[in-house]
C-alpha positions, 0 to 999 in steps of 0.5 A, spaced: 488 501 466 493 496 462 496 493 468 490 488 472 491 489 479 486 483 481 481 484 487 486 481 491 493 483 492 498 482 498 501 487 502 507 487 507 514 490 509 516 482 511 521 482 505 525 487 507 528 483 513 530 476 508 534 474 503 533 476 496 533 469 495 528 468 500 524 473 497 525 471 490 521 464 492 515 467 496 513 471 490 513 466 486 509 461 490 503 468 490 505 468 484 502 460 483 497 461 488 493 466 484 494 474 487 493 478 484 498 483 486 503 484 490 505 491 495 510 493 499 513 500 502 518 503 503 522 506 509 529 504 510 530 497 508 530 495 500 530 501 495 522 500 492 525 500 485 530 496 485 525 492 490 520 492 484 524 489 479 527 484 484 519 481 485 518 483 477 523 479 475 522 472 480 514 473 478 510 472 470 503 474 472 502 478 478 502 486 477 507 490 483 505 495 486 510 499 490 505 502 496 508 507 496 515 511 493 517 515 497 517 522 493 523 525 499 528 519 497 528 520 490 527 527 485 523 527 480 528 525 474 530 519 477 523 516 479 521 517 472 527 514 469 525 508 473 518 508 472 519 507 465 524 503 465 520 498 469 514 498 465 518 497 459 521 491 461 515 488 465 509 490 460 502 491 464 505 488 470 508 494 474 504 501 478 508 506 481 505 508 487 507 515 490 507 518 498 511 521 502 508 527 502 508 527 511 515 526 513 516 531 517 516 526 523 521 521 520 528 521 521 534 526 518 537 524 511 530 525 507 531 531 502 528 537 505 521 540 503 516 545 504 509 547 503 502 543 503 502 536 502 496 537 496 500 542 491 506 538 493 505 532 490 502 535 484 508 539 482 512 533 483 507 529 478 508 536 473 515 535 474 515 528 473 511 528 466 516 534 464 522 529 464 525 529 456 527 521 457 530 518 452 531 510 453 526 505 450 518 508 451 514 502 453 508 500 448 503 503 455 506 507 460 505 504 467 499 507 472 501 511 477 496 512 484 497 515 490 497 514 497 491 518 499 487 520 506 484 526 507 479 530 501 484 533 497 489 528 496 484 524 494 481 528 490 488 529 486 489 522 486 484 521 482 485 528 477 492 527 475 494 518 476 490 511 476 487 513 483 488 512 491 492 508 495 490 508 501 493 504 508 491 504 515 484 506 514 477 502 517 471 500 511 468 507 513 473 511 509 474 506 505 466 508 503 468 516 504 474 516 499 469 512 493 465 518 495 470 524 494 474 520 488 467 519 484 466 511 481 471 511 475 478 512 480 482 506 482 482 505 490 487 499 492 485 499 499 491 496 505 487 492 510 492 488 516 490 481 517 492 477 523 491 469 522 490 467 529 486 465 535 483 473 538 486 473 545 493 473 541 491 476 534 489 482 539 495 482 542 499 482 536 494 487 533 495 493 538 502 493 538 501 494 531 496 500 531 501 503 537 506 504 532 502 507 527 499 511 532 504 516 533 504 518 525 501 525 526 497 524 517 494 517 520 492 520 527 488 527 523 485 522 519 483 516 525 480 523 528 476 526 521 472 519 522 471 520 528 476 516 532 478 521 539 483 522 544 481 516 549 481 511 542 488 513 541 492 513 548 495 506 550 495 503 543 490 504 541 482 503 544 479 495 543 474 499 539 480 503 534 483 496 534 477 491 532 477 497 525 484 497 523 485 490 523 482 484 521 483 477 525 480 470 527 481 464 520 480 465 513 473 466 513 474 471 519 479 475 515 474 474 508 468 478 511 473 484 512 475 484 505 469 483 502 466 490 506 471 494 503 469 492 496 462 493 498 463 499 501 467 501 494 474 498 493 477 496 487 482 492 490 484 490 497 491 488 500 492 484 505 498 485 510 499 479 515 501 480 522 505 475 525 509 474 532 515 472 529 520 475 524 519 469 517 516 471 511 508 469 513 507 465 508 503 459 512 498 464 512 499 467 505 497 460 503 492 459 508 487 465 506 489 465 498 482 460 497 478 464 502 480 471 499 480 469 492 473 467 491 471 473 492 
């Protein structure tokens, strides 16, 4: 893969809520303190194309990975048209990260869909590959990954793009989805981080998990590993809780980090949980030593 994604990357939704210049300045300064990417999604905030540009544009190094694309916001013409625009202006810098494929239970305005999720997203990569562009070919295509739970997802991220990217998953599934992919697929891992004191980082942490838990792929995914009724009711049990997310300091945080390496991640992002509505980066300059040792 020409784009070097590092083994530590930055997640977050935080940038949807600030100004673009406020935005500009935080992702220079990861940029400066040495991650080696930096992931965002995509709900009703910033479009993530132009999202991506923006961050390429205030960056030199990092790569930026888009966690995901929401294949139901745009057809497949207009997600090509960017994806090569972007790794053409931004040389190995840019992955385009493809999801969506369970919006059933979001809000109208999204363009319908039917059918299975699986043959879903392979006909939107046949129809995307299928595009006659004609602006300028990058020197290397941009990497393509998608976000992917369950065995069949996976299997086609790693059949048909870089790899899986998957989000709110314990280290048990990351160690599964190594299992399903085979060693040679990228698995860029999502792991939510609070830095903080346990009484309150559990606090933050539940409501976190509550609002994920209503999500019908993330519950039938907790339920493949084992996670049942009781774990998910109220917010989600302490057990549930302690899986999904990681707190306490650096070094706290840095433990959980390295099991999903262990266990078979390429590459973990690190979402930071805080209680207030500022761009976290206290804490992006907190964990960058203790996160970028390993």
């Amino acid at each position: 893969m020409s784009v070097d994604l590092g083994r530590i990357g930055v997640w977050t939704f935080a940038f949807d809520g600030r100004p673009a210049t406020e935005v500009r300045e935080a992702a220079a300064e990861l940029d400066e303190l040495g991650y080696g990417a930096i992931w965002f999604g995509e709900a009703f905030g910033r479009e993530a194309l132009t999202q991506a540009a923006l961050l390429l544009g205030a960056t030199g190094r990092l790569a930026v990975a888009t966690g995901i694309a929401n294949v139901f916001l745009r057809d497949p013409i207009a997600m090509a048209a960017a994806e090569r625009t972007l790794a053409e202006a931004f040389p190995d810098r840019f992955l385009l990260g493809l999801g969506g494929h369970r919006t059933v239970d979001q809000p109208a305005g999204l363009l319908p869909h039917h059918g299975r999720p699986v043959p879903t997203m392979r006909a939107y990569l046949d129809a995307m590959d299928q595009v006659p562009l004609q602006s300028p070919a990058p020197a290397e295509p941009s990497p393509r990954a998608l976000a992917a739970l369950g065995p069949g997802m996976l299997k086609l991220a790693a059949e048909r793009t870089r790899g899986a990217h998957t989000y709110f998953v314990p280290v048990e599934h990351t160690a599964r989805a190594r299992q399903v992919m085979g060693p040679g697929a990228l698995l860029a891992v999502e792991q939510t981080v609070v830095l903080d004191r346990p009484e309150r980082a559990r606090e933050i942490a539940r409501g976190f998990v509550a609002g994920y838990g209503q999500a019908r792929h993330q519950v039938e995914n907790l339920e493949r590993l084992g996670f049942g009724e009781d774990d998910l009711a109220g917010g989600g049990s302490d057990r549930l809780v302690e899986a999904l997310v990681a707190w306490g300091d650096a070094g706290d945080i840095a433990g959980r980090v390295r099991e999903h390496l262990d266990a078979g991640a390429d590459h973990v992002c690190v979402q930071v949980l805080s209680a207030g509505e500022d761009l976290p980066v206290r804490q992006w300059r907190e964990l960058a030593p203790a996160l970028l040792e390993l």
